[in-house]
C-alpha positions in Angstrom: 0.0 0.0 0.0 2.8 2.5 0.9 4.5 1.8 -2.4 1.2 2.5 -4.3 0.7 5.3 -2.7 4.2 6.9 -2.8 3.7 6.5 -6.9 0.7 8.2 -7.2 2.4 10.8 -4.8 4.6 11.5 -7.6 1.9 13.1 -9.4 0.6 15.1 -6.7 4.3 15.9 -6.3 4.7 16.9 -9.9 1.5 19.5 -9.6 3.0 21.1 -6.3 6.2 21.9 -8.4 4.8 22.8 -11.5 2.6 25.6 -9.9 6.0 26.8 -7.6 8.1 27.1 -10.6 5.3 29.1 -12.2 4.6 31.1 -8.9 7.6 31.7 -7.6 9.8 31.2 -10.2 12.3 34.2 -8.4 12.7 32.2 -5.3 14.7 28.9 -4.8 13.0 26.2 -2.9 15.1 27.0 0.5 13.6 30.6 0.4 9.8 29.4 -0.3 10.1 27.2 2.7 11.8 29.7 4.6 8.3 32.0 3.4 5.8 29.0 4.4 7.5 28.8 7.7 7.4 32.4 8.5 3.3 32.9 7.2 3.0 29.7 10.0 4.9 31.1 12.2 4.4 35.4 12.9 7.2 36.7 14.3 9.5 34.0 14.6 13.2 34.8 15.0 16.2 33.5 12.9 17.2 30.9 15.4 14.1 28.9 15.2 13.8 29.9 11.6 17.0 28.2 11.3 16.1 25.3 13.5 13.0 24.7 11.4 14.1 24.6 8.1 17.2 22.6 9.1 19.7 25.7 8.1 22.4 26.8 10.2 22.1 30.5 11.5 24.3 31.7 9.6 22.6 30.2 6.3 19.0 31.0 7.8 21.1 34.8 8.1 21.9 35.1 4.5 18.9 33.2 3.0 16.6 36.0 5.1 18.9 38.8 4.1 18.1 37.9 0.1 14.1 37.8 1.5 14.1 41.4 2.8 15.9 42.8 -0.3 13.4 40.7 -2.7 10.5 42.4 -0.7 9.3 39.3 0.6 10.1 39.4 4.5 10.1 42.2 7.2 12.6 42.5 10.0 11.8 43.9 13.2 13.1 44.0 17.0 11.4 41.4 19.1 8.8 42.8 21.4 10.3 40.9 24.4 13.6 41.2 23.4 15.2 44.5 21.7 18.5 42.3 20.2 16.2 39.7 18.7 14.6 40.2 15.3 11.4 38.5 14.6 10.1 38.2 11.0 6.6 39.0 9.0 5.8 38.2 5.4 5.4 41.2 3.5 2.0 41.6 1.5 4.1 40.3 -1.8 4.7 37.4 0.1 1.3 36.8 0.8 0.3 37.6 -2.7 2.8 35.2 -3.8 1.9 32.4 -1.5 -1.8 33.4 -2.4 -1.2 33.1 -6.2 0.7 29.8 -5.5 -2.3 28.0 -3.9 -4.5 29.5 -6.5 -2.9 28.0 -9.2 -2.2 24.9 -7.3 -6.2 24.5 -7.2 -6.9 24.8 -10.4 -4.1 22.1 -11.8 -5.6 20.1 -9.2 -9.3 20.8 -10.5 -8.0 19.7 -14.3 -7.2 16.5 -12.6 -9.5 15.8 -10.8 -12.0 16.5 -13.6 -11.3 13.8 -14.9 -11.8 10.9 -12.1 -15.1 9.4 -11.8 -17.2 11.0 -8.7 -16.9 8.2 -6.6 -13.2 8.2 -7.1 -13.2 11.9 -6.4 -15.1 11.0 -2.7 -13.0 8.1 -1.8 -10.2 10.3 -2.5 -11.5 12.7 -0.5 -12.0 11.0 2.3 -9.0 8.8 2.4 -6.8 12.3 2.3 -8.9 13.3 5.3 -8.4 10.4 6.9 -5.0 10.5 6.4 -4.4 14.0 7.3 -6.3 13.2 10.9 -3.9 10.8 11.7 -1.4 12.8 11.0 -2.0 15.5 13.1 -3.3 13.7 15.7 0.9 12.0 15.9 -0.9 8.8 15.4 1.5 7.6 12.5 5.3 7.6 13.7 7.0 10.7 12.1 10.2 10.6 10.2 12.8 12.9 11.8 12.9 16.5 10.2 9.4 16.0 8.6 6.9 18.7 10.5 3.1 17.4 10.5 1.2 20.2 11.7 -1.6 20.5 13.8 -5.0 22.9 13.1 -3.0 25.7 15.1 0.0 25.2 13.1 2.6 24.0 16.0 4.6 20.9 14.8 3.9 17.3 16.5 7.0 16.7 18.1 8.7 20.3 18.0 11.2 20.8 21.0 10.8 24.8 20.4 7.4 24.5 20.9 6.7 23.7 24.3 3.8 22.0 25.4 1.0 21.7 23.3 -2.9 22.4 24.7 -5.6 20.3 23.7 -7.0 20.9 20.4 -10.6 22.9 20.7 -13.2 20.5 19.3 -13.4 20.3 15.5 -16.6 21.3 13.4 -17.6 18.2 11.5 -16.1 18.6 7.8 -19.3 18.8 5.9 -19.5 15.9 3.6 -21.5 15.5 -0.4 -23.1 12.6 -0.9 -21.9 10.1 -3.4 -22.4 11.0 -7.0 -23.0 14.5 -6.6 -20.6 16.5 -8.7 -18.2 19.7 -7.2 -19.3 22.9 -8.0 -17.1 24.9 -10.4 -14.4 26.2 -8.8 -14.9 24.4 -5.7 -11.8 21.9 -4.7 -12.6 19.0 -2.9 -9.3 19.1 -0.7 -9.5 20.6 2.4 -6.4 22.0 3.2 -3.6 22.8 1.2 0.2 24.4 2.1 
C-alpha cells in the first residue's frame, strides 16, 4: 500500500512543483520554505527559523537577508527582546503564496475533472483520513518531517513547548456520493 501510494504521490508531487516554478519562479525552494515557515509562524526569530528549516544560523542569516531585499520578508526588533529580530511576510509574500495555492487548485481541478465521482469521494475522504492521523501523531513521524496540527505548531517540536488540547473540531461537511463539485470548488481541504 505504501509503495502504491508513494507513486501516485509523484503526481501530486509533480502539480506542487509545476505551480511553484510558475509562482515563484524568483525564489529557490530553501527561500519558499523559509516564506511558508514564516506565514506559520508570525514573528519567529532566525534561530528557530533556522532550526526549522534545518539551516544553520548563519545560512538562515543570509537566505533572510536575500528575502528582505526581494521584498518578501520584514525584519523587526522582538517585542520581548530589543537584540532579537522577529520576521513578517510582506503583503508580496502573501500575494505570492496566495497566487501559488491559486494556481495549485486549479491544476488540481483539471485532474481531478477527470476521475469518476466516486473516485473523487473516496479520495476525499481517504486524504482526510489520512491528514487526521497525522495531526493527531498517530503515525510515527520521520525525523525533520513537520506534521502540523490545526493551530499550526509541529507534533513533536522541542521549540514548541507543550501543546494544549486541540478545541473540538466542526464536523467537515460531507456530499453525498455522486454528486458532482461545483465549479471552482476543490474537494481538498487543506492545502500548504
Amino acid at each position: 500500500m505504501s509503495a502504491a501510494l508513494d507513486e501516485a504521490a509523484g503526481t501530486l508531487l509533480a502539480v506542487w512543483e509545476a505551480a511553484r516554478e510558475r509562482t515563484t519562479s524568483r525564489l529557490s525552494g530553501a527561500q519558499l520554505r523559509a516564506v511558508m515557515v514564516v506565514e506559520q509562524y508570525d514573528g519567529i526569530n532566525l534561530r528557530r527559523l533556522a532550526t526549522l528549516t534545518d539551516m544553520l544560523l548563519s545560512s538562515a542569516s543570509r537566505l533572510c537577508d536575500r528575502l528582505v531585499a526581494a521584498g518578501m520578508l520584514e525584519r523587526e526588533p522582538g517585542r520581548y527582546d530589543r537584540r532579537e529580530i522577529s520576521l513578517h511576510l510582506t503583503p508580496a509574500a502573501r500575494r505570492l503564496l496566495a497566487e501559488l495555492r491559486t494556481d495549485r487548485r486549479h491544476r488540481l481541478e483539471r485532474i481531478l475533472a477527470g476521475m469518476s465521482v466516486d473516485g473523487r469521494a473516496a479520495l476525499l475522504r481517504g486524504m482526510r483520513e489520512f491528514d487526521e492521523v497525522g495531526r493527531r501523531g498517530e503515525a510515527p513521524v520521520a525525523e525533520g518531517w513537520p506534521v502540523l496540527q490545526p493551530s499550526g505548531e509541529r507534533i513533536g517540536d522541542p521549540l514548541a513547548g507543550p501543546t494544549p488540547p486541540a478545541p473540538a473540531a466542526e464536523p467537515t461537511p460531507t456530499r453525498p456520493a455522486g454528486e458532482p463539485y461545483p465549479p471552482g470548488e476543490p474537494p481538498a481541504a487543506r492545502t500548504a
